[in-house]
N, C-alpha and C positions, 0 to 999 in steps of 0.2 A: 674535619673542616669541610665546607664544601668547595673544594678545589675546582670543580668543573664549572662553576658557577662565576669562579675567579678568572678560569682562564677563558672564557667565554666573553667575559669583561677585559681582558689582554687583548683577547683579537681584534675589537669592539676599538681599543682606544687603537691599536697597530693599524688597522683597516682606515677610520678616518682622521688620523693624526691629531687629535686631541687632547692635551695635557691627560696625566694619568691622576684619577682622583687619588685623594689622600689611604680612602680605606684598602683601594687596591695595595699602594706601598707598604702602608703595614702590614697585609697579608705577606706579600713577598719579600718584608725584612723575613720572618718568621717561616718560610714555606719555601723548601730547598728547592722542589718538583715543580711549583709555579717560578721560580727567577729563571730554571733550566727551558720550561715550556714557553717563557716570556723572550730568552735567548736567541733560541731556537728558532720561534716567528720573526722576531728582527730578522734576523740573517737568512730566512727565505727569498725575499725578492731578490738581492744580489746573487745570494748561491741560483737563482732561477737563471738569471740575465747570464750568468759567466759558463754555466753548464749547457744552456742551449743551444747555442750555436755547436758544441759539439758535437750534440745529439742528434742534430740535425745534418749535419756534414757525414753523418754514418753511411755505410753501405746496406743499402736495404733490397738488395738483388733476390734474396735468399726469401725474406717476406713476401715480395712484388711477383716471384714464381710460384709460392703456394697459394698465393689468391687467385691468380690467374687460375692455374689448374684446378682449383675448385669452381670458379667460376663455368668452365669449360665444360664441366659435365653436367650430365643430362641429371635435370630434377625427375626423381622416381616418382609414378604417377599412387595415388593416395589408395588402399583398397577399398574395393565396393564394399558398399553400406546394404547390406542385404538385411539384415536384422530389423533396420528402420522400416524398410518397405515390408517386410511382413505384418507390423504394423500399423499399417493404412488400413487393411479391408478390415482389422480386428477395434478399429476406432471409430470409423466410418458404420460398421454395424453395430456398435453401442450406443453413437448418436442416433441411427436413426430407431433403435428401440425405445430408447429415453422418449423420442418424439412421439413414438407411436402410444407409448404409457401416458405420457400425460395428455394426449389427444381424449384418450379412453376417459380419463379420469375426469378432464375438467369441459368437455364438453358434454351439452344435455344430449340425451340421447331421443332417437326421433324414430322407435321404431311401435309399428302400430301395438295397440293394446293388447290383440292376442296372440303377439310374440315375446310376452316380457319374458317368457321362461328363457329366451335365448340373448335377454340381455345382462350381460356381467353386471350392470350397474342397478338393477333394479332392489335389491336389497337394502343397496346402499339409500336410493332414491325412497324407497316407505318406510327405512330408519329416520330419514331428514322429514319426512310427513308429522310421521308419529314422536318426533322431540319436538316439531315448530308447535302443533297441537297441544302438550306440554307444558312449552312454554305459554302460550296464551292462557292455558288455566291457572299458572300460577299467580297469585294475590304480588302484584307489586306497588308499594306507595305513590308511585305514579300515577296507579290506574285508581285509587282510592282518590287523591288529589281531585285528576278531572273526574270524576264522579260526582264531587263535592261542588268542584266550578259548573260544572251542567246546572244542578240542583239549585243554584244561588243568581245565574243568568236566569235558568226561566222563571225564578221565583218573582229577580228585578223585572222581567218581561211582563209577568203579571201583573204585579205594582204598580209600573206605568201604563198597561192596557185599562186598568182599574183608573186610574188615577185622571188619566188625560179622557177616557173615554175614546179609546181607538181601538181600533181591531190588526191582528196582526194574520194574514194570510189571507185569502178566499173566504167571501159570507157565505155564512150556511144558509 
C-alpha cells in the first residue's frame, strides 16, 4: 500500500483540522501502522504542552559550563596556504605567454622585406598568398554568372547607343 502517502494525508487533515476524507478511513479501517501513526499524531500536541514545562524547569548548569569553556578559548589560526601562492607566478607566466603567442600569430607582421628570414610568420604569410591566388583561379558559378551579366549590360548599352543615337563616354 502506499502508507507514506496516507500518512502524509493524516498530518495534512491533524495540521489544519479538517474532516478526514472518506478514502483516508478506509485506508485505516484496513492499515494497523496508519490508525497507530494517526494515534500517535493526535496525542503530540498535548504530550508537547504537558512535557515542556518540565523540560524546561531542568538544570542546565552542566550544558551552560561547557559552552562557556568552549566559548573561552582561543580559535587556532588556519595554516598558511603556501601551495596557492606558488601558483601565482606559474599562472601569471602562462597568461602572459598565451598573450605573447597569439600577439605573434594574429598580428601582421611589419618587418622590412629583407628581414623575412627572421620572421616566424613569413611561411605562413606566402602559404596565405599562394591559397588566395588559388582561390581566384578557381571557375566558380558566380564568376560565370557576372561574366554573363557584363556581356548582356553592355550588349543592352549598345542597343540603346544604337537605338536612341547617343553616345556613352568622351567623343573620339
Amino acid at each position: 500500500m502506499l502508507c507514506s502517502w496516507y500518512r502524509w494525508r493524516i498530518s495534512k487533515v491533524l495540521d489544519t483540522d479538517r474532516a478526514r476524507p472518506r478514502s483516508l478511513g478506509r485506508h485505516l479501517e484496513r492499515c494497523p501502522e496508519c490508525r497507530e501513526f494517526e494515534r500517535f499524531s493526535a496525542a503530540l500536541p498535548g504530550r508537547s504542552r504537558s512535557d515542556l514545562p518540565a523540560h524546561l524547569d531542568g538544570d542546565f548548569s552542566e550544558l551552560t559550563q561547557t559552552i562557556m569553556a568552549g566559548v573561552g578559548r582561543t580559535i587556532p589560526s588556519p595554516p598558511a596556504r603556501r601551495k596557492h601562492l606558488r601558483l601565482i607566478p606559474l599562472a601569471s607566466t602562462a597568461l602572459i605567454t598565451a598573450a605573447v603567442l597569439i600577439a605573434i600569430a594574429f598580428f601582421p607582421s611589419s618587418a622590412p622585406p629583407g628581414l623575412s628570414e627572421l620572421n616566424p610568420l613569413a611561411p605562413w604569410e606566402s602559404a596565405q598568398t599562394a591559397f588566395s591566388e588559388v582561390l581566384e583561379q578557381v571557375e566558380s558559378p558566380y564568376r560565370d554568372e557576372l561574366a554573363h551579366l557584363t556581356h548582356s549590360l553592355s550588349a543592352s548599352a549598345e542597343f540603346f547607343q544604337v537605338f536612341w543615337d547617343i553616345r556613352l563616354g568622351p567623343e573620339e
